[in-house]
ChimeraX commands (.cxc) that place a marker at each C-alpha (Angstrom):
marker #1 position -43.59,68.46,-46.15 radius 0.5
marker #1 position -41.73,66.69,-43.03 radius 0.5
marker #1 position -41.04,63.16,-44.03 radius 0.5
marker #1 position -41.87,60.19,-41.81 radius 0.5
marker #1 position -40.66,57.94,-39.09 radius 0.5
marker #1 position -40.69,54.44,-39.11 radius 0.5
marker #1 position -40.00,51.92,-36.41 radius 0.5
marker #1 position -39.56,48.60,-37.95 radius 0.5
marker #1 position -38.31,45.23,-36.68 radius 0.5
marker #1 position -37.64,41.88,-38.17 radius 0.5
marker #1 position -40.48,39.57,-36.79 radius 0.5
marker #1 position -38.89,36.17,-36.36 radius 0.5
marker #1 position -40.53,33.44,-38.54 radius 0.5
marker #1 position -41.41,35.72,-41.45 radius 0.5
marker #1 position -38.60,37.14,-42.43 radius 0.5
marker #1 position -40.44,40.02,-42.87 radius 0.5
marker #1 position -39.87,44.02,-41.96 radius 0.5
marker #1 position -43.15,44.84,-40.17 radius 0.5
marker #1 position -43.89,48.11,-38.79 radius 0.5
marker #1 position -44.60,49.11,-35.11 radius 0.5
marker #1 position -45.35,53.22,-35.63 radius 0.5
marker #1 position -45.66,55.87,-37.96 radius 0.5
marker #1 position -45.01,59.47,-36.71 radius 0.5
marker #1 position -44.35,62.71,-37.90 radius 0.5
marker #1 position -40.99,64.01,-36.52 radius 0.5
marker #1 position -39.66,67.76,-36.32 radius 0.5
marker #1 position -36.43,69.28,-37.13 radius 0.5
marker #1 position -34.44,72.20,-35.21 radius 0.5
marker #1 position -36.85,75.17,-35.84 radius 0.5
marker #1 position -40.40,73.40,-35.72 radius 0.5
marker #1 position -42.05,73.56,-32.87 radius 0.5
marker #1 position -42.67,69.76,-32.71 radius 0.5
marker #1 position -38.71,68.94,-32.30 radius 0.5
marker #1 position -37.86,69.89,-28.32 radius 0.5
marker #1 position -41.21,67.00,-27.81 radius 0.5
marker #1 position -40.11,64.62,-29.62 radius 0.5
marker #1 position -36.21,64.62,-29.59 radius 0.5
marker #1 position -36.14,62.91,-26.16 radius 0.5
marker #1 position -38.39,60.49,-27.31 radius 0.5
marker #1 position -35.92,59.63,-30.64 radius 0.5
marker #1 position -33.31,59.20,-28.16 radius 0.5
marker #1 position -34.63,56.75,-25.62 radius 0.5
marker #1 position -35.76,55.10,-28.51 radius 0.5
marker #1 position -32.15,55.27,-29.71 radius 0.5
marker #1 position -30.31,54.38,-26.83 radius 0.5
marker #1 position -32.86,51.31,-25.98 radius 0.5
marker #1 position -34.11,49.77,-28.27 radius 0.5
marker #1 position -33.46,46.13,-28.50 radius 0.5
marker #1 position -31.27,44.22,-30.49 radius 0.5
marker #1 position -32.32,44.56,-34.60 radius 0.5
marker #1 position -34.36,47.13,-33.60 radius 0.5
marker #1 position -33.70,50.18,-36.21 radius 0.5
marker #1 position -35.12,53.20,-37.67 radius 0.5
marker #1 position -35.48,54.15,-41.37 radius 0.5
marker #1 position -37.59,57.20,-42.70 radius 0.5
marker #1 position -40.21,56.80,-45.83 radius 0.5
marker #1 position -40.90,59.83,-47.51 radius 0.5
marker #1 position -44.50,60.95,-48.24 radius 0.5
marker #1 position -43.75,60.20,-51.74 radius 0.5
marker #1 position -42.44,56.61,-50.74 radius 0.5
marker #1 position -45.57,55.96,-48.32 radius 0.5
marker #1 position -47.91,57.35,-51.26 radius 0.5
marker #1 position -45.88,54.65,-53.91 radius 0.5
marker #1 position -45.94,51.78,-51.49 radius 0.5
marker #1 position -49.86,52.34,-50.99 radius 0.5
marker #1 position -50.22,52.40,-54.78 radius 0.5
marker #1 position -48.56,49.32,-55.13 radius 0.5
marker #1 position -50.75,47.40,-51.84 radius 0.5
marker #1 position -54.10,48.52,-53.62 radius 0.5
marker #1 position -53.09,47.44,-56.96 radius 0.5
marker #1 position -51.42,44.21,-56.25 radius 0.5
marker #1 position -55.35,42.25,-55.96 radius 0.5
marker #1 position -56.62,44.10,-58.94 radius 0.5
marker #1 position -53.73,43.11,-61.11 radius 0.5
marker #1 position -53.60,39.77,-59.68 radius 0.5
marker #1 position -57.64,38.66,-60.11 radius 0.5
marker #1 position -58.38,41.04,-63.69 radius 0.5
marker #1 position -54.50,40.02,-64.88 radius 0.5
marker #1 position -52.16,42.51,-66.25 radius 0.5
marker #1 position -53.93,43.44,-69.80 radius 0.5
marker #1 position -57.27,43.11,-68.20 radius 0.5
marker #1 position -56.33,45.68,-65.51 radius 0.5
marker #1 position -56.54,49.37,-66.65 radius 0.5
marker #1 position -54.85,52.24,-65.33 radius 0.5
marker #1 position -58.51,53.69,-64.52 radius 0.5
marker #1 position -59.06,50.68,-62.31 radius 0.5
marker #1 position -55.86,51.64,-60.61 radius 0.5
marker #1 position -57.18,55.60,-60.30 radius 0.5
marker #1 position -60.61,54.34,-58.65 radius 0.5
marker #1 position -59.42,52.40,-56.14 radius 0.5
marker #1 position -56.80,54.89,-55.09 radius 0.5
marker #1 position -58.51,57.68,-55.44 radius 0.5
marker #1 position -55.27,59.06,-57.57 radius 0.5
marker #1 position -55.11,60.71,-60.72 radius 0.5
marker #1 position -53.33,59.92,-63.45 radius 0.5
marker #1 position -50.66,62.12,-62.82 radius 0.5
marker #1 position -50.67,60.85,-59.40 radius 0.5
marker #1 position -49.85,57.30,-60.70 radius 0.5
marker #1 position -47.39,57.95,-63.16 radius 0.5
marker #1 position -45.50,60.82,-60.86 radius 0.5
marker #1 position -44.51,57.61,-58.99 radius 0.5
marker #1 position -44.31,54.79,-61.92 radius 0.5
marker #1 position -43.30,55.49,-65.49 radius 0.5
marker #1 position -45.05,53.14,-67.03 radius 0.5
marker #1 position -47.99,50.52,-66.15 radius 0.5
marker #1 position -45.20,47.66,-66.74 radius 0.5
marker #1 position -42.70,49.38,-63.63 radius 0.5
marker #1 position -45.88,49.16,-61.42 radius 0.5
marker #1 position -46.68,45.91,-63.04 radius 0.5
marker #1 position -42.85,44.34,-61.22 radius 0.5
marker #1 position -43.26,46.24,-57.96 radius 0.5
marker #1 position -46.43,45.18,-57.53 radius 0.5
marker #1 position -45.24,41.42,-58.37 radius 0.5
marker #1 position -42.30,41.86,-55.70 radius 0.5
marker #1 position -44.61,42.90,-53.55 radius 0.5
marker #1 position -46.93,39.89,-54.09 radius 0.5
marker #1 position -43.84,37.67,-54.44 radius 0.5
marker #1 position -43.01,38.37,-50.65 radius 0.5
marker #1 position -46.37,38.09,-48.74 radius 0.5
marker #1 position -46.46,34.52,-50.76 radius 0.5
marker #1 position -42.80,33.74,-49.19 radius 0.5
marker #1 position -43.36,35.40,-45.76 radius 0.5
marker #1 position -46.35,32.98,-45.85 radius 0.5
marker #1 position -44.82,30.09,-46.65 radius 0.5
marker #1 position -42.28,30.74,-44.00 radius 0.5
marker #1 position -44.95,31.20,-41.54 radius 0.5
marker #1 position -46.62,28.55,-42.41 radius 0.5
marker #1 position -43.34,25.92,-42.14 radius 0.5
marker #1 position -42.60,27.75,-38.73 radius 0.5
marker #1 position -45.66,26.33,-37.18 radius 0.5
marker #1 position -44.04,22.72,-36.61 radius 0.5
marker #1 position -40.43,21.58,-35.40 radius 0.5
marker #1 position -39.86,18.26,-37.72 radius 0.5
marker #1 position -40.05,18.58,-41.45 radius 0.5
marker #1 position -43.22,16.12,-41.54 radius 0.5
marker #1 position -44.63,18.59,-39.51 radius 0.5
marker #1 position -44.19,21.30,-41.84 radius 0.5
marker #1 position -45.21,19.38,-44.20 radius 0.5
marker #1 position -48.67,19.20,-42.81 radius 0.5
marker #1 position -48.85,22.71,-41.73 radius 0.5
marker #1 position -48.58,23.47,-45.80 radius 0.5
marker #1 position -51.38,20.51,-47.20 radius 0.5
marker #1 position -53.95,21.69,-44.28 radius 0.5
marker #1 position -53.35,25.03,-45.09 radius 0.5
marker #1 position -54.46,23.69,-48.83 radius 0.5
marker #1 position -56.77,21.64,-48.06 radius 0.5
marker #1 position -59.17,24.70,-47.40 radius 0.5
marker #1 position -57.92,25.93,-50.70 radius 0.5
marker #1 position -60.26,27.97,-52.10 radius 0.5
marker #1 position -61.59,29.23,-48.81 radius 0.5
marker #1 position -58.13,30.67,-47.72 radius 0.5
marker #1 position -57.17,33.08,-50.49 radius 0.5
marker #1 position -55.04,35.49,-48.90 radius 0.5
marker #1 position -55.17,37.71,-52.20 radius 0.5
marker #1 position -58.07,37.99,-54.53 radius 0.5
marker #1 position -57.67,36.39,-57.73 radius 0.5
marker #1 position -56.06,33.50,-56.39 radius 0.5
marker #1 position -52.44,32.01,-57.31 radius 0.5
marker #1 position -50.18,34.68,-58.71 radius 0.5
marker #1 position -47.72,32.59,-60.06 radius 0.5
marker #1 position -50.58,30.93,-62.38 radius 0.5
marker #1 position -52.05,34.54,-63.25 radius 0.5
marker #1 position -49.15,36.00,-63.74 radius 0.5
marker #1 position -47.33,33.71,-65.29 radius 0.5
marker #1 position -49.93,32.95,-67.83 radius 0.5
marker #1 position -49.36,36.40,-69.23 radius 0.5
marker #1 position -45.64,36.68,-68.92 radius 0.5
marker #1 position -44.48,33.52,-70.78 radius 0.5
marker #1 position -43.24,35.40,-73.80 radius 0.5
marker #1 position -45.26,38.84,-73.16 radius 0.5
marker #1 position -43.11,40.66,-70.39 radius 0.5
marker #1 position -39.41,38.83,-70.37 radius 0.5
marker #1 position -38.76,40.89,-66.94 radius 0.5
marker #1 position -42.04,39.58,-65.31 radius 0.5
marker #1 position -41.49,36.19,-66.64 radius 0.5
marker #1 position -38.31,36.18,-65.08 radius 0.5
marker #1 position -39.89,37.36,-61.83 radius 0.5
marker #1 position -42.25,34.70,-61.50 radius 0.5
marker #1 position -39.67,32.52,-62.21 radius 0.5
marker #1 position -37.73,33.26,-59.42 radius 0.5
marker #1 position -40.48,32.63,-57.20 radius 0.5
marker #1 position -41.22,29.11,-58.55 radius 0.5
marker #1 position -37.79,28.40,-57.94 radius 0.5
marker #1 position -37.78,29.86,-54.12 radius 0.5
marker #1 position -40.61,28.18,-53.62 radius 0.5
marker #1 position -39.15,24.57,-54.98 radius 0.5
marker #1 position -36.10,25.27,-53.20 radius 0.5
marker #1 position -37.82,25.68,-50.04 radius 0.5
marker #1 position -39.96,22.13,-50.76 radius 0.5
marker #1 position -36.00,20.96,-51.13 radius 0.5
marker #1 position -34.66,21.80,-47.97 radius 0.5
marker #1 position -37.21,20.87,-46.29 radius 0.5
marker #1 position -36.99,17.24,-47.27 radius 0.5
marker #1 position -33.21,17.57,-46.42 radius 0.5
marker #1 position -34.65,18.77,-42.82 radius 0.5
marker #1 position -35.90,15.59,-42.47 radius 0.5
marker #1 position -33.02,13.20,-43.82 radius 0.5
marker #1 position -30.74,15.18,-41.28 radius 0.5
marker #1 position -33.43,14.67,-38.11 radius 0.5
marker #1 position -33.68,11.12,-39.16 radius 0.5
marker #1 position -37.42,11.34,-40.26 radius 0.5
marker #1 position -36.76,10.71,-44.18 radius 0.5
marker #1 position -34.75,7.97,-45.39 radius 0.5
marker #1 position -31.33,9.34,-47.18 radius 0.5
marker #1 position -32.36,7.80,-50.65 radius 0.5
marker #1 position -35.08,9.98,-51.30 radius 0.5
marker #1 position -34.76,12.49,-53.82 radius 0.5
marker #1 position -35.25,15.50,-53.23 radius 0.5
marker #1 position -35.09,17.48,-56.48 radius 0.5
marker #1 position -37.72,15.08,-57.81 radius 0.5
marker #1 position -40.24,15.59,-54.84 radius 0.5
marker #1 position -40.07,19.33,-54.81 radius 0.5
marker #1 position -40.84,19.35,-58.81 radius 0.5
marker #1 position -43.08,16.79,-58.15 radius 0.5
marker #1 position -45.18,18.26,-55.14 radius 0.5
marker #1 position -44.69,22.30,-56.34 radius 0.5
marker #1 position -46.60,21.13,-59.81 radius 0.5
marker #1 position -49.22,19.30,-58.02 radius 0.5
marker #1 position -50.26,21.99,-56.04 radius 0.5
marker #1 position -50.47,24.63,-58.80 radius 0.5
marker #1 position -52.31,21.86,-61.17 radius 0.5
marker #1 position -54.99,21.41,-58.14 radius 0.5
marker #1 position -55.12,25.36,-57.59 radius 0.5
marker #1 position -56.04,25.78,-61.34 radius 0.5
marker #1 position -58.64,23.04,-61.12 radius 0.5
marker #1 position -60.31,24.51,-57.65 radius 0.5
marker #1 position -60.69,27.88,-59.10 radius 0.5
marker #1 position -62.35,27.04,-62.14 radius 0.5
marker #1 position -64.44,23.99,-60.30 radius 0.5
marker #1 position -64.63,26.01,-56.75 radius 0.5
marker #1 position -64.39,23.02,-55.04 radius 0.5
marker #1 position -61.58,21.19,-53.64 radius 0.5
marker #1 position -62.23,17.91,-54.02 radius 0.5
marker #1 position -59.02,17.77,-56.65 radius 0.5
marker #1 position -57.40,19.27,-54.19 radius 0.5
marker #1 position -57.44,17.22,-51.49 radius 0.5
marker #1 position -56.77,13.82,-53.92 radius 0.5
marker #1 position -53.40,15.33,-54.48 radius 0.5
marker #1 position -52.96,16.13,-50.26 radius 0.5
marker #1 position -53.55,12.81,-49.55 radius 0.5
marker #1 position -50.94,11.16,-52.16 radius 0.5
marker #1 position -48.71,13.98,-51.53 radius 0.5
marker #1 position -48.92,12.63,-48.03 radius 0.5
marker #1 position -48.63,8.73,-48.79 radius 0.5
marker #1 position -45.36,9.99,-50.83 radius 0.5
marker #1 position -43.56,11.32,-47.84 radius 0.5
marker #1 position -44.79,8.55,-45.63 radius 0.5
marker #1 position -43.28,6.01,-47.67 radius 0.5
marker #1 position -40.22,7.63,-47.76 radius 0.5
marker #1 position -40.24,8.13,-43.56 radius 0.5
marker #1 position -38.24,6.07,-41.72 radius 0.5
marker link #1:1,2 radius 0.2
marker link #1:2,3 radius 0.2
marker link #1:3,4 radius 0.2
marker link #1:4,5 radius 0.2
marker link #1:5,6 radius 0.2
marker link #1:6,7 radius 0.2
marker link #1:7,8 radius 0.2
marker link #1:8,9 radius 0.2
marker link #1:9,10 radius 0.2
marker link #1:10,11 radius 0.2
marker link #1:11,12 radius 0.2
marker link #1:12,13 radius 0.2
marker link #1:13,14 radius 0.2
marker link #1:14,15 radius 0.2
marker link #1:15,16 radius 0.2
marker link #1:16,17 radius 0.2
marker link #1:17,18 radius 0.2
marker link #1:18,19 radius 0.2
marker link #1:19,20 radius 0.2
marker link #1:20,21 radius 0.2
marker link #1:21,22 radius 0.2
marker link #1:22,23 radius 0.2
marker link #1:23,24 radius 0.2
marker link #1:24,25 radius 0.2
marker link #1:25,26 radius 0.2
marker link #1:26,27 radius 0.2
marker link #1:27,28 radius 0.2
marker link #1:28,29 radius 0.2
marker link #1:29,30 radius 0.2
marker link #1:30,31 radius 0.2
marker link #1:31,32 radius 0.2
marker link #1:32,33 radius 0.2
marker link #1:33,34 radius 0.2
marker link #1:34,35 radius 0.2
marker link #1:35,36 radius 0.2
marker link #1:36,37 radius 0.2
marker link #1:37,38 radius 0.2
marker link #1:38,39 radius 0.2
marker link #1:39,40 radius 0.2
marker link #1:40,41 radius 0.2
marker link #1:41,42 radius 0.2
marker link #1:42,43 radius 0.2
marker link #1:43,44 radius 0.2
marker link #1:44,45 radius 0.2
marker link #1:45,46 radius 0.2
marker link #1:46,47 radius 0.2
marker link #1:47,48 radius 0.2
marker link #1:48,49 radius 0.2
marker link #1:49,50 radius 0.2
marker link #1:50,51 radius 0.2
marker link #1:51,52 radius 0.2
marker link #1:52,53 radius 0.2
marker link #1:53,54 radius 0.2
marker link #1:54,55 radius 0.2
marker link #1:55,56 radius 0.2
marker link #1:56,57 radius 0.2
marker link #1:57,58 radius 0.2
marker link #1:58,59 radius 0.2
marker link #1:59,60 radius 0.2
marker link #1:60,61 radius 0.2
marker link #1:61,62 radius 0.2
marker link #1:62,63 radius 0.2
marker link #1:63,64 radius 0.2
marker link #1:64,65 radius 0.2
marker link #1:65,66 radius 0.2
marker link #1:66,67 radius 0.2
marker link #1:67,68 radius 0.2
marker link #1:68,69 radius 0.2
marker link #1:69,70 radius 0.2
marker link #1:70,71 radius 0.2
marker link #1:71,72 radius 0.2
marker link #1:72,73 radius 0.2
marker link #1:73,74 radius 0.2
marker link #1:74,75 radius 0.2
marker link #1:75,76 radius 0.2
marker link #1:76,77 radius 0.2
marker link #1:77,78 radius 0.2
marker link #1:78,79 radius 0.2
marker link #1:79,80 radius 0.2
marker link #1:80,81 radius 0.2
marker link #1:81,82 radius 0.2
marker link #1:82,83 radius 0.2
marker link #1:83,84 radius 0.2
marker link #1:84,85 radius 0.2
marker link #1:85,86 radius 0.2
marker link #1:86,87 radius 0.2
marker link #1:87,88 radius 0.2
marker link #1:88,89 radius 0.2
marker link #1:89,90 radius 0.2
marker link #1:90,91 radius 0.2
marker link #1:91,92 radius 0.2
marker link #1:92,93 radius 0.2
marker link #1:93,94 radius 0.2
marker link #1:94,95 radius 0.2
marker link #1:95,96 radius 0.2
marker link #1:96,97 radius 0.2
marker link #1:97,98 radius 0.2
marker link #1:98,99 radius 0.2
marker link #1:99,100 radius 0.2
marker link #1:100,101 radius 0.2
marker link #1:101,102 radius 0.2
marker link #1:102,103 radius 0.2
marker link #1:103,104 radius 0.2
marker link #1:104,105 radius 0.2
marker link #1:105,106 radius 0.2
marker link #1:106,107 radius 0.2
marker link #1:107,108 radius 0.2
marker link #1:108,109 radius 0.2
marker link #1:109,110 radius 0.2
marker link #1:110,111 radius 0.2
marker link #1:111,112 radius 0.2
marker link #1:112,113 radius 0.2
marker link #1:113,114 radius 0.2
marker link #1:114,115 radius 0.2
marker link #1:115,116 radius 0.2
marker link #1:116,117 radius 0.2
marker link #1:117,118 radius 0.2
marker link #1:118,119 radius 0.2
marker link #1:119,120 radius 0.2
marker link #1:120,121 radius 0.2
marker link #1:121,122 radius 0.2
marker link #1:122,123 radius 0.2
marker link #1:123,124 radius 0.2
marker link #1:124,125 radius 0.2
marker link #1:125,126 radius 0.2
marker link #1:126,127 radius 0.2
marker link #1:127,128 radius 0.2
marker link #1:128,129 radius 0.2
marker link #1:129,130 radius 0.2
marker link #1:130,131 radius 0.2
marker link #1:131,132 radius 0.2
marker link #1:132,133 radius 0.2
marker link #1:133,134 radius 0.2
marker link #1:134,135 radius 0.2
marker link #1:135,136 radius 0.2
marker link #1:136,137 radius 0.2
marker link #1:137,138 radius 0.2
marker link #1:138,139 radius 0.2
marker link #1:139,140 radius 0.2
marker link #1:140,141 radius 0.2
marker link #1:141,142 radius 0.2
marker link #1:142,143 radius 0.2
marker link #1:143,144 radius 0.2
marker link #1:144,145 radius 0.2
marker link #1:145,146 radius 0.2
marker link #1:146,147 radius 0.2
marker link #1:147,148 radius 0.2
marker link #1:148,149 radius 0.2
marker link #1:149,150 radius 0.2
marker link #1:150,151 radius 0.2
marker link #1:151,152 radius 0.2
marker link #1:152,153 radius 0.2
marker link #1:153,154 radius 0.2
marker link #1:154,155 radius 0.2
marker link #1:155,156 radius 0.2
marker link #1:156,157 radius 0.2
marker link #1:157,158 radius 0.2
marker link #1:158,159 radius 0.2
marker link #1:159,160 radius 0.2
marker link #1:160,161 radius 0.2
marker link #1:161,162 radius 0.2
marker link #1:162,163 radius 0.2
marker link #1:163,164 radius 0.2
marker link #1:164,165 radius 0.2
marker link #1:165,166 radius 0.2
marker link #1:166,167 radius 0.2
marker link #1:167,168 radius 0.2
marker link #1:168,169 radius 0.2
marker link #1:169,170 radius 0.2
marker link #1:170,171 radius 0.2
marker link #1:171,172 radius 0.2
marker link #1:172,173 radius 0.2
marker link #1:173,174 radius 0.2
marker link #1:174,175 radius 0.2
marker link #1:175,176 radius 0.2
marker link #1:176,177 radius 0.2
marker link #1:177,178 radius 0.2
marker link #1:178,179 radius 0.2
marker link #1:179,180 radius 0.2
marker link #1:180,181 radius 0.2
marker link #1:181,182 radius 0.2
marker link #1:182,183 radius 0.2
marker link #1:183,184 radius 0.2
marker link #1:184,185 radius 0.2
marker link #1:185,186 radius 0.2
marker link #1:186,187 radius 0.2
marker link #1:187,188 radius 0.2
marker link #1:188,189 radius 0.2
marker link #1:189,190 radius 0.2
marker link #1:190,191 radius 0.2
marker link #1:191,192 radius 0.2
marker link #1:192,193 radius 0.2
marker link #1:193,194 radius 0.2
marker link #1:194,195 radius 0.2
marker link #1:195,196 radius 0.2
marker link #1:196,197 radius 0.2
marker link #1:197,198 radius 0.2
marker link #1:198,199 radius 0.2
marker link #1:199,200 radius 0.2
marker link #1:200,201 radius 0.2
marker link #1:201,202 radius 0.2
marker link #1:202,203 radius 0.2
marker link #1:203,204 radius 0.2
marker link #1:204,205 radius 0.2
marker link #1:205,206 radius 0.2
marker link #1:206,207 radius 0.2
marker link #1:207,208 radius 0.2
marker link #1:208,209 radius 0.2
marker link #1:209,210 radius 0.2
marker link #1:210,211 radius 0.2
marker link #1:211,212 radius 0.2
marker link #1:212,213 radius 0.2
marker link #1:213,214 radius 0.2
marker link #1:214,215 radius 0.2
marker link #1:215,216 radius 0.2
marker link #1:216,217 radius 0.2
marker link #1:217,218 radius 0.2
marker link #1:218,219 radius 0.2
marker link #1:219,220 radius 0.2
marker link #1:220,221 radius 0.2
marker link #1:221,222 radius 0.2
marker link #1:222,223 radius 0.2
marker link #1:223,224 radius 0.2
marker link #1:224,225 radius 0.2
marker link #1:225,226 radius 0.2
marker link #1:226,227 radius 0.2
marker link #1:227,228 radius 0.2
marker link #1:228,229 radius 0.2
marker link #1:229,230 radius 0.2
marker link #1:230,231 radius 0.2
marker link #1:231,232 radius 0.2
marker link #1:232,233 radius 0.2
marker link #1:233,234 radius 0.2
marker link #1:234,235 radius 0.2
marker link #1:235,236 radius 0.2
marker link #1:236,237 radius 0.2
marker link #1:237,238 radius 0.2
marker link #1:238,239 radius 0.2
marker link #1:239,240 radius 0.2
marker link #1:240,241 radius 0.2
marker link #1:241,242 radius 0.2
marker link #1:242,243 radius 0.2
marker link #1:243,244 radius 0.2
marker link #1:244,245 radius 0.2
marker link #1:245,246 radius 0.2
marker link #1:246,247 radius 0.2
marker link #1:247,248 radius 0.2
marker link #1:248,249 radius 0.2
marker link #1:249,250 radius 0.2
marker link #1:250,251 radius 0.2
view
């Protein structure tokens, strides 16, 4: 089985690899190679600047769709709801299908958490890009909340809360995972506030540490509530003093 080209590129503003193409390519011998050799080397020779090429085996493309169609399941049944014959209906896989590429539930369990982890950051990123001034940015993230829970990119909603529910003293690696992403995503709350001290929007006294705990716990508290209530009327109470919060610390 040949394996298979990738072109990828880093998309500004996302911070993401996303790919452009997926082709088979051939090798001296097959008859596919003299076709498509001069096409690898234009690309080669011109493509632009952090433009490069990486190869995904079938085996790689077969994991990495695995871990796409399992990452809602996991995320809206939770990880001991979720059993590994919801995973071989949805992909169509057999067992030994799933386990030829994960040796346990619990490996595909953290891949499909990383996987999760980084659509949540790549959003957050492209959310934040949308403005130029840190109170700008700020807004891009509460309207994109305020339509909390019509905007769930992922079924299930928050997968810090779902997750994390079952990984306080469950899974010590997944805890640690989610973790991680509560801290990216308070450290991104962070320097976003120092953003706007060094344009001159915030005032130099505020503290920063204190909002991001402050704003990261809010939000997570009014997800919880919306989901259960489905509305977001809890929601938008903590938008709008989220909001009076950074205005009275604006210059």
């Amino acid at each position: 089985m040949l394996p298979v080209l990738r072109v990828v590129i880093p998309m500004p503003g996302f911070g993401r690899i996303h790919s452009l193409s997926d082709t088979a390519y051939g090798h001296p011998g097959n008859s596919q190679f003299p076709s498509i050799l001069p096409l690898l080397i234009f690309i080669c020779q011109n493509r632009p600047k952090g433009l490069f090429l990486t190869y995904m085996s079938k085996a790689a493309k077969t994991r990495q769709f695995i871990i796409e169609t399992a990452a809602p399941i996991f995320n809206q049944k939770g990880v001991a709801g979720t059993a590994i014959s919801d995973i071989m209906e949805a992909t169509r896989l057999a067992k030994g299908g799933l386990y030829g590429n994960f040796s346990s539930k619990e490996e595909m369990v953290l891949d499909v958490f990383d996987y999760i982890a980084e659509q949540e950051k790549n959003r957050l990123r492209a959310l934040t890009a949308q403005a130029s001034t840190a109170t700008g940015k700020f807004e891009a993230i509460f309207s994109y909340y305020a339509r909390f829970p019509l905007n769930r990119e992922i079924a299930g909603g928050c997968p810090m809360l779902n997750f994390g529910v079952e990984a306080d003293d469950t899974n010590p690696d997944l805890k640690e995972k989610v973790n991680e992403l509560i801290g990216y995503f308070q450290h991104r709350i962070r320097l976003l506030v120092q953003f706007g001290k060094d344009n001159g929007e915030f005032k130099k006294d505020w503290d920063e540490e204190r909002f991001a705990i402050l704003m990261f716990t809010m939000l997570e508290g009014a997800i919880f509530v919306t989901n259960i209530t489905n509305n977001n009327r809890q929601m938008l109470i903590v938008l709008d003093f989220l909001r009076k919060e950074i205005k009275h610390h604006s210059k």
